[in-house]
DRENDO-1510 file (C-alpha; in Angstrom, 1 decimal, always signed):
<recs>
REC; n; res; u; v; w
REC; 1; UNK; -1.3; +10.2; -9.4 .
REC; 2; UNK; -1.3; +10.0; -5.7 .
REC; 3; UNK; -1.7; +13.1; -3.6 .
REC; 4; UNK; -1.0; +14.3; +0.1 .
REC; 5; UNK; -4.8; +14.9; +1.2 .
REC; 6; UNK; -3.8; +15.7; +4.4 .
REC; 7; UNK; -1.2; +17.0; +7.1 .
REC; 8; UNK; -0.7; +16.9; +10.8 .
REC; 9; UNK; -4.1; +15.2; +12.1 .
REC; 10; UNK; -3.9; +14.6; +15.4 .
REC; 11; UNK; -4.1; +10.9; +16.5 .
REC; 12; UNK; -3.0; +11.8; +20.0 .
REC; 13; UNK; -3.8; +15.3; +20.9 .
REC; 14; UNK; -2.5; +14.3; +24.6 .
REC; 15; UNK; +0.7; +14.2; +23.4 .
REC; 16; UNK; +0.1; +16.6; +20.3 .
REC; 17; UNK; +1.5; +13.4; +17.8 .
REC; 18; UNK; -0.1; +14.0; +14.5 .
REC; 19; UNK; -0.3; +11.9; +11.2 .
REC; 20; UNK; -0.1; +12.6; +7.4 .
REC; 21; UNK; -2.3; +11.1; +5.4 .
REC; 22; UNK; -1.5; +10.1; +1.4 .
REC; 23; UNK; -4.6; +9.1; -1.3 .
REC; 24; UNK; -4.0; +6.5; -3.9 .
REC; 25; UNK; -5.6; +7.9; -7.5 .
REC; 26; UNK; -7.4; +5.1; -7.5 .
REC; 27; UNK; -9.4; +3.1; -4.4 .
REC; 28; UNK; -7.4; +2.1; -1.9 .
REC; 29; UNK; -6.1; -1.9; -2.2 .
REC; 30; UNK; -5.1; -1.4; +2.1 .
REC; 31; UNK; -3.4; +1.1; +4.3 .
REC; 32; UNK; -0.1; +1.5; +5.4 .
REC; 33; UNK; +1.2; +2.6; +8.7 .
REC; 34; UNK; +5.1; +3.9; +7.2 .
REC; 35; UNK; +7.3; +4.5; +10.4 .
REC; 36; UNK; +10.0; +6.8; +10.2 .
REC; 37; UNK; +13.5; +5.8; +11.3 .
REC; 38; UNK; +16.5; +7.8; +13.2 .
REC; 39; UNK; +17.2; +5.7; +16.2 .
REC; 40; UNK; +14.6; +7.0; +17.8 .
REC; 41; UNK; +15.9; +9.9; +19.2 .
REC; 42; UNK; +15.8; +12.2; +15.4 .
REC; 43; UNK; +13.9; +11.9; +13.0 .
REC; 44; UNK; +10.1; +13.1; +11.4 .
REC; 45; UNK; +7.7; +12.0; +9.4 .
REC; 46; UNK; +8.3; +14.4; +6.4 .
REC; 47; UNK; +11.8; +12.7; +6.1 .
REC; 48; UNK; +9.7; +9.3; +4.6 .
REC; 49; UNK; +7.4; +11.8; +2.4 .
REC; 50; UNK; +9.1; +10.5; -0.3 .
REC; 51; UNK; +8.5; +6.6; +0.5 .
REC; 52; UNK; +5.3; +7.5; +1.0 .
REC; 53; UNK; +3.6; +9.0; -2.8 .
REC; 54; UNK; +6.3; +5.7; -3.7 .
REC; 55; UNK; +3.4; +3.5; -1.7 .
REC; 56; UNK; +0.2; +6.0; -2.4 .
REC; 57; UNK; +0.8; +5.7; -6.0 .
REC; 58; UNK; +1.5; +1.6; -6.1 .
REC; 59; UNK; -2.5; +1.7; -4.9 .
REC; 60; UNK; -2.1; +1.9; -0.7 .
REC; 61; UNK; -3.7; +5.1; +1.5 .
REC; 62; UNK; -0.4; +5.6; +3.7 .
REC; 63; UNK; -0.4; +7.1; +7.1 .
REC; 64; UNK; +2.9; +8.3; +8.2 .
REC; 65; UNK; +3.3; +9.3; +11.5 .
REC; 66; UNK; +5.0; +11.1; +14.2 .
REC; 67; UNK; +6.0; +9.5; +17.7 .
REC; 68; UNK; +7.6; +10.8; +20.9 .
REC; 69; UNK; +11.3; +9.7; +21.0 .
REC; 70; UNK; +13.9; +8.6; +23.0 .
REC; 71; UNK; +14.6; +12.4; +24.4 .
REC; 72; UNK; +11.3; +12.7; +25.4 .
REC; 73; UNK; +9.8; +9.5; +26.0 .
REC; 74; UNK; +12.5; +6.5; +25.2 .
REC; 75; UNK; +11.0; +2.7; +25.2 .
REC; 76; UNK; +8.4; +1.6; +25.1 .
REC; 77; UNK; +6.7; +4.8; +24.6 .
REC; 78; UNK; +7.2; +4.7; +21.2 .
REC; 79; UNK; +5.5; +1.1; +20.5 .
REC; 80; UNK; +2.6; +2.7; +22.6 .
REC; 81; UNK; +2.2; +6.0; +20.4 .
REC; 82; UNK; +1.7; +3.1; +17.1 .
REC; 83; UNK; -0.5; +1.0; +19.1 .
REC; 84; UNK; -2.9; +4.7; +19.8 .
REC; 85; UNK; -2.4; +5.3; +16.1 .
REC; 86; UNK; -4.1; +1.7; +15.4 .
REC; 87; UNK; -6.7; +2.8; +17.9 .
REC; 88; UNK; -7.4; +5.7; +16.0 .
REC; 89; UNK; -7.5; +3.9; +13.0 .
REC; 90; UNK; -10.1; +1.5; +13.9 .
REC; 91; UNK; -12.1; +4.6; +15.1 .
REC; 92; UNK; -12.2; +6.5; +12.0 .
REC; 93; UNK; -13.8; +5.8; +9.0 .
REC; 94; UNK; -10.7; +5.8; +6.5 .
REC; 95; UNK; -10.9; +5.0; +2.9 .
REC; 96; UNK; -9.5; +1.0; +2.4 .
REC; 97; UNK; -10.5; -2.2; +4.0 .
REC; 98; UNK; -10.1; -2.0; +7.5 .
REC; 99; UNK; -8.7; -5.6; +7.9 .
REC; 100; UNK; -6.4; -4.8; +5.3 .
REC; 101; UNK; -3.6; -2.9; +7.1 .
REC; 102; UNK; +0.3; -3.3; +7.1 .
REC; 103; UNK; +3.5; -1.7; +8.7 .
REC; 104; UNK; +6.6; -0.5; +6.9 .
REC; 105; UNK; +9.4; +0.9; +8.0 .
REC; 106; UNK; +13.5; +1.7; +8.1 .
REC; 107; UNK; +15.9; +1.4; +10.6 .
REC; 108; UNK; +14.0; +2.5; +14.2 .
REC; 109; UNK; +10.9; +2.3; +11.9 .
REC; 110; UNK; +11.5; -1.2; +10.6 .
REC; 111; UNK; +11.9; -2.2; +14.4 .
REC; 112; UNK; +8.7; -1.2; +15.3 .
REC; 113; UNK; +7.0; -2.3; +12.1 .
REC; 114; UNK; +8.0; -5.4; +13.1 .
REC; 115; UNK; +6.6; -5.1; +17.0 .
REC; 116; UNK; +3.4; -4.3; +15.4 .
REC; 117; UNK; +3.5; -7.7; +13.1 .
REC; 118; UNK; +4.0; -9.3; +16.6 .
REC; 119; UNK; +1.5; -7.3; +18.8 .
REC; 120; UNK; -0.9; -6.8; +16.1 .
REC; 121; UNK; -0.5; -9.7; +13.9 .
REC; 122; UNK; +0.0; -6.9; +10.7 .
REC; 123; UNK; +2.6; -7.7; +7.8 .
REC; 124; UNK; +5.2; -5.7; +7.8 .
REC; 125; UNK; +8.2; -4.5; +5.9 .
REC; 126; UNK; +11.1; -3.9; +7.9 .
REC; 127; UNK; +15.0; -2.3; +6.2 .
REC; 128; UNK; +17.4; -2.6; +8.2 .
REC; 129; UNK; +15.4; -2.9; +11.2 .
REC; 130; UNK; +17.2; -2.9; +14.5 .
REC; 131; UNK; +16.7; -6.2; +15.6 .
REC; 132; UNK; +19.5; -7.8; +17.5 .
REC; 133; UNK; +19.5; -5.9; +20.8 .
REC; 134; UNK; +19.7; -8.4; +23.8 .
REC; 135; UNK; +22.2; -10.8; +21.4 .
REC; 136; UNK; +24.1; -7.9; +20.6 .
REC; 137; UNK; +24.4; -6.2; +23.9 .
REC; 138; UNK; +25.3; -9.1; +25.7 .
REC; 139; UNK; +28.0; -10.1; +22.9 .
REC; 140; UNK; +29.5; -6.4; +22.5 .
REC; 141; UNK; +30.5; -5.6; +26.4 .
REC; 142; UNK; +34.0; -3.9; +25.8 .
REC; 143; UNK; +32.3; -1.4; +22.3 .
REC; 144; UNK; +32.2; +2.1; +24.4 .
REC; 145; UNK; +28.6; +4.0; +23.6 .
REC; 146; UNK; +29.1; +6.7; +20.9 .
REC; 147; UNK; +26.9; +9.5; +19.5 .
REC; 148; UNK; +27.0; +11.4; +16.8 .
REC; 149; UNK; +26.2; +14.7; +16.3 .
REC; 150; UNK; +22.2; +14.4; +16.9 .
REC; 151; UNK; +22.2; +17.6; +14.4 .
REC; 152; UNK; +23.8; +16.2; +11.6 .
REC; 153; UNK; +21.4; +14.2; +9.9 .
REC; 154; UNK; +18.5; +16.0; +11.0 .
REC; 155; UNK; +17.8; +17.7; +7.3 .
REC; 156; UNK; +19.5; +15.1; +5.5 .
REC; 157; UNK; +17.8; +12.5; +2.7 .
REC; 158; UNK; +17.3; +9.6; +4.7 .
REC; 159; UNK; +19.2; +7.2; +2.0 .
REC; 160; UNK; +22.1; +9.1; +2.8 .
REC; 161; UNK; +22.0; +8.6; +6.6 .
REC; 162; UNK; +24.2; +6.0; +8.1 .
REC; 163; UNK; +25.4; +4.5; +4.3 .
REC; 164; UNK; +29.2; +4.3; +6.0 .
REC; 165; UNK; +28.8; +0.7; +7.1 .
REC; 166; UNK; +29.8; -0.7; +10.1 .
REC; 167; UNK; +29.4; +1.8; +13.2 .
REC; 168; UNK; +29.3; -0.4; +16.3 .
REC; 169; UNK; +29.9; +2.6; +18.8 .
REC; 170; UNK; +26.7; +4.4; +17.5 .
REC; 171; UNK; +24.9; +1.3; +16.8 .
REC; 172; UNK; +25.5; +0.4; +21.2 .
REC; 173; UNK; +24.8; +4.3; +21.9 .
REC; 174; UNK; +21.3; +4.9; +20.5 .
REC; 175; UNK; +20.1; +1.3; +21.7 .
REC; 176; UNK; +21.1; +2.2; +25.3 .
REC; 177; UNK; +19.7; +5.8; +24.3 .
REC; 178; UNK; +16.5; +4.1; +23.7 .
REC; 179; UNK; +16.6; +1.7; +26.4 .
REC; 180; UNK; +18.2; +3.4; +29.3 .
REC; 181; UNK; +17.8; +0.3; +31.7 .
REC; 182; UNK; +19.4; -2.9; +31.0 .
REC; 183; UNK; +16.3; -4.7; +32.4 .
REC; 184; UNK; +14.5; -3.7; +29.4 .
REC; 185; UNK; +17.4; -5.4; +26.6 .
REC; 186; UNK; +15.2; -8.7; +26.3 .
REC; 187; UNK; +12.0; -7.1; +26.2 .
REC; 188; UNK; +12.9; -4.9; +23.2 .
REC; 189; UNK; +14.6; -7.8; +21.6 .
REC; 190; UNK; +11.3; -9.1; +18.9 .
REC; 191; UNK; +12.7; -13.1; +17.9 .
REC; 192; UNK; +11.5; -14.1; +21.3 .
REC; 193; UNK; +8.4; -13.0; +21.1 .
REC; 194; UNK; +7.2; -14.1; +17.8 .
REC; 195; UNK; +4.4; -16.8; +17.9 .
REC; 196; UNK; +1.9; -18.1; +15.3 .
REC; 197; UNK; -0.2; -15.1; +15.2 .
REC; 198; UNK; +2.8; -12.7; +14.2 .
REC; 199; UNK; +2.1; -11.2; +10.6 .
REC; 200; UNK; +3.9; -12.0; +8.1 .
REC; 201; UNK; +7.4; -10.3; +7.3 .
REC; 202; UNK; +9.7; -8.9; +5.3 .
REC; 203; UNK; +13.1; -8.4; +6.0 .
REC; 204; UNK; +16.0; -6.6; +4.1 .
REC; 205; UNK; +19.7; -5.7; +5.4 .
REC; 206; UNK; +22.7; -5.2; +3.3 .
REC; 207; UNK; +25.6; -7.4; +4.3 .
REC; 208; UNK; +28.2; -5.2; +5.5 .
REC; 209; UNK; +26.1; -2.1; +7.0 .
REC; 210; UNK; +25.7; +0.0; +10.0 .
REC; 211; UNK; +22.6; -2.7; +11.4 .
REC; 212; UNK; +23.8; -6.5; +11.8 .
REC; 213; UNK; +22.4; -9.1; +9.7 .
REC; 214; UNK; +22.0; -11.2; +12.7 .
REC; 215; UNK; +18.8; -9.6; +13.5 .
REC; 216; UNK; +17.4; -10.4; +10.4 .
REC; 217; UNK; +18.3; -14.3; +10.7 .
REC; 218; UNK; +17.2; -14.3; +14.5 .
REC; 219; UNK; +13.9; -13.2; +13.1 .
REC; 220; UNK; +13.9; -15.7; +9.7 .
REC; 221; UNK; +14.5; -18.4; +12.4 .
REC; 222; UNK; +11.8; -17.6; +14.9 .
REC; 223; UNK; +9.5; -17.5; +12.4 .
REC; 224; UNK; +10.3; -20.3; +10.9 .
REC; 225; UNK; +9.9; -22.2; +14.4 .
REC; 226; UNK; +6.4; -20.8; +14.3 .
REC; 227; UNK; +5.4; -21.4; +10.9 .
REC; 228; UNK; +5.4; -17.4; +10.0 .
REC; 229; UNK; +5.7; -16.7; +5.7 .
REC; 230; UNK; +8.4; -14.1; +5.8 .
REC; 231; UNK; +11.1; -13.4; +3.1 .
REC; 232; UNK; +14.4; -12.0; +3.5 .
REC; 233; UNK; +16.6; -10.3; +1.0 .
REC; 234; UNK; +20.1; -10.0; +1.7 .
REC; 235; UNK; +21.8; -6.6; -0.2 .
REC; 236; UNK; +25.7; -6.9; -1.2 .
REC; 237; UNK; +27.2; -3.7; +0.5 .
REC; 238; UNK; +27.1; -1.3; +3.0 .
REC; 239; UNK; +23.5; +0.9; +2.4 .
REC; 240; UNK; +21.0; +0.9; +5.0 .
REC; 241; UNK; +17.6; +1.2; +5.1 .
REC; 242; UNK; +16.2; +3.7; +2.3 .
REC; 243; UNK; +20.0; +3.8; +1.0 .
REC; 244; UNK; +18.7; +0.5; -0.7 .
REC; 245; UNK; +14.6; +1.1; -1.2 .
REC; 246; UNK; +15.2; +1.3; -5.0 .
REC; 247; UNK; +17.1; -2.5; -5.1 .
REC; 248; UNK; +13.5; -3.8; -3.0 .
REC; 249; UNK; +10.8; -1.5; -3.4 .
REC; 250; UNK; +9.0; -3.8; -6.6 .
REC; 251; UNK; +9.6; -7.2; -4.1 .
REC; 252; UNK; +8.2; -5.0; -1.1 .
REC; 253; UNK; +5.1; -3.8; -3.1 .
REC; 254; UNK; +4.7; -7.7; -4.4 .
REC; 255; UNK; +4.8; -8.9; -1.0 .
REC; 256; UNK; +2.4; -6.2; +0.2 .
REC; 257; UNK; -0.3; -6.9; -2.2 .
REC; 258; UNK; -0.2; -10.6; -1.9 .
REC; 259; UNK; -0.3; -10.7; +2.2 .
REC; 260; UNK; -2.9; -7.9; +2.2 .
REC; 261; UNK; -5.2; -8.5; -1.1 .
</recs>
C-alpha cells in the first residue's frame, strides 16, 4: 500500500504554491513530478490524487503540485513555478535517487511535462499534451476563440473532462488564454526546441479527440531528428488525457522504470 504522507508543503511560499507528497510501501525506485491538467486556467492538484496512489503504489514517491495559472500568472509562469519545484527538490533531502526523477502529466500537464524533458533533460509522460500551438495557430486563423464555462469542470473526474472530441473553438480560446501575445506562439511551441539532451518521451493522444495528434508527430519527428528514444501510442477514439490512463497506464509504468532504473 502507498499512502499520502503529506499535504500542501510549500515549495514556493512567495507565491504560496504548495505540493503533495505520496510514499511508495516499499523504497522508492524514483520520483515523479505529476502535473495537473485544465488548460491552465482550472484545475488543482487533488484532481490527479487518483493518478497519483496509481504511481505511489507501482514503486515511485510522487509529488503533485500546484502552479499559478493563466488568470493569475498565464505563460511562462507556469514552466517557472515547475522549474522552483525542481529547485526545491534538489534542496531537500527526499526519499529516492535524486538523479532518478521524471515528469508526467495530462493535457496542460502533459505540455509542461514535456518542457521539463526539454529544459531539464527528465523523461516524461505526456496524454494528450498540448503540443501543436504555433502550427495550429497559424493554420486555424478563421476558428473564433471559445470558452466554456470555467465552472463546469472545476469538481468533475478529470477522465470525464473534454471526452466530446473535437472542440477547435475551446482548443484556440485557452491557448490564446494562456498565451495572450502572439509573439509568444513559437516559444510555447516544444518540437523546435528539442535537442540531444531532451529526456526521453512518451506520448499518447487518441485519434479523434479534443487535442490534435499533430502535436504528438511534430514531437515523434523532432526527436527522431535528434536521436531522442520516445514512444507514441495512438488511442482509437475520442478520450483525452486521463479519459484513456487505464488503455496506457501498464506501457507508462514500463517506460518509467526502464528510462529511470
Amino acid at each position: 500500500m502507498s499512502q499520502l504522507i503529506a499535504t500542501d508543503v510549500y515549495y514556493d511560499e512567495a507565491h504560496a504554491l504548495t505540493v503533495d507528497l505520496y510514499q511508495p510501501a516499499q523504497p522508492a525506485k524514483g520520483g515523479i513530478v505529476l502535473i495537473h491538467g485544465g488548460g491552465w486556467f482550472q484545475g488543482d492538484k487533488h484532481k490527479d490524487a487518483d493518478w497519483a496512489e496509481r504511481l505511489a503504489q507501482a514503486g515511485y514517491f510522487v509529488l503533485a503540485p500546484n502552479y499559478r495559472l493563466a488568470k493569475v500568472a498565464p505563460y511562462p509562469a507556469p514552466l517557472d513555478d515547475m522549474a522552483t519545484l525542481l529547485t526545491w527538490c534538489r534542496t531537500h533531502d527526499l526519499p529516492f535517487p535524486a538523479a532518478h526523477l521524471a515528469a508526467v502529466g495530462a493535457s496542460a500537464g502533459g505540455n509542461m511535462a514535456v518542457e521539463l524533458a526539454i529544459r531539464f533533460g527528465l523523461p516524461a509522460v505526456s496524454l494528450s499534451g498540448i503540443l501543436d500551438i504555433a502550427p495550429w495557430l497559424a493554420a486555424h486563423p478563421d476558428v473564433t476563440p471559445r470558452p466554456r464555462d470555467p465552472e463546469g469542470a472545476t469538481h468533475a473526474a478529470s477522465a470525464t473532462i473534454n471526452q466530446g472530441g473535437r472542440d477547435p473553438e475551446f482548443y484556440k480560446w485557452f491557448i490564446t488564454n494562456y498565451l495572450p501575445d502572439p509573439a509568444q506562439y513559437a516559444a510555447a511551441t516544444p518540437a523546435p526546441r528539442v535537442t540531444a539532451k531532451t529526456g526521453p518521451m512518451f506520448l499518447a493522444n487518441a485519434l479523434a479527440e479534443f487535442v490534435p495528434m499533430s502535436g504528438v508527430l511534430q514531437m515523434a519527428a523532432a526527436l527522431a531528428d535528434a536521436h531522442v528514444p520516445f514512444t507514441v501510442q495512438a488511442i482509437a477514439g475520442s478520450a483525452h488525457g486521463k479519459g484513456y490512463l487505464d488503455a496506457v497506464f501498464a506501457d507508462t509504468v514500463q517506460f518509467l522504470d526502464q528510462t529511470l532504473l
